[in-house]
C-alpha positions as semicolon CSV with decimal commas, in nm:
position;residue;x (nm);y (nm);z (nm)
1;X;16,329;6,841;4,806
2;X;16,409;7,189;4,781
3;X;16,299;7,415;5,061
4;X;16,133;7,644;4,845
5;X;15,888;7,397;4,717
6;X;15,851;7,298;5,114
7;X;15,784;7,640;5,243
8;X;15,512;7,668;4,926
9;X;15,383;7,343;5,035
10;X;15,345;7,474;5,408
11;X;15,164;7,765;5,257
12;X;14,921;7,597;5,088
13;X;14,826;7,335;5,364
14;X;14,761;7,666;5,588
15;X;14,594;7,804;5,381
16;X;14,415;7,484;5,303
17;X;14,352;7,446;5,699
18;X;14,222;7,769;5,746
19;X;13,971;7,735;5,468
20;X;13,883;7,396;5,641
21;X;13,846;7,601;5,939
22;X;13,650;7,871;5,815
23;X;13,385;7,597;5,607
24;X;13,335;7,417;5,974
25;X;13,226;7,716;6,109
26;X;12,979;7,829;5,828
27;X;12,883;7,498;5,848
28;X;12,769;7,530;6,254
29;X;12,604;7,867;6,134
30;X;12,422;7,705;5,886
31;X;12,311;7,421;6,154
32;X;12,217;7,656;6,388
33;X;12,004;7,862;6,164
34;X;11,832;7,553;6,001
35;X;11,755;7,451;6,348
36;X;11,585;7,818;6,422
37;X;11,426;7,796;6,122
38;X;11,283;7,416;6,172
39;X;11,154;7,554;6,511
40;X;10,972;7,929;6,399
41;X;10,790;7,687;6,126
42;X;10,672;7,458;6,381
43;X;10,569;7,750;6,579
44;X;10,395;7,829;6,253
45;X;10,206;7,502;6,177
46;X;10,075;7,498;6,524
47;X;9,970;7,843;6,518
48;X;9,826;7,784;6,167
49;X;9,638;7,460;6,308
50;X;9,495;7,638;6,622
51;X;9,313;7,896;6,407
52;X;9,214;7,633;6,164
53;X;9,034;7,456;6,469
54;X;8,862;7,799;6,582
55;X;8,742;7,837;6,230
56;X;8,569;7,495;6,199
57;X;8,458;7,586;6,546
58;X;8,273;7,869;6,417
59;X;8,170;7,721;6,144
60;X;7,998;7,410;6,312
61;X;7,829;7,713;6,516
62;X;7,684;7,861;6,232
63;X;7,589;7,541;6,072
């Protein structure tokens, strides 16, 4: 093989790796953030389902 075409293969697999690299750690961002997100809408629903509760409290009150 000629040692050009190695050193251009080198290149590329670095540059291959690094992108690799790079993806895995958008990829743990990405985790991390659905994760927040999955939690806040949790947060959410039971927020959302206390006041729902208060509300057909008030409204058996009324009734």
């Amino acid at each position: 093989m000629d040692l050009t075409l190695i050193i251009q293969l080198e290149k590329r697999i670095d540059q291959l790796l690094a992108r690799k690299q790079a993806l895995e750690e958008q990829c743990q961002q990405l985790l991390a953030d659905r994760d927040r997100l999955l939690q806040e809408r949790e947060r959410f629903a039971s927020e959302v389902d206390r006041i729902l509760a208060k509300l057909d409290g008030l409204d058996q009150e009324v009734s």
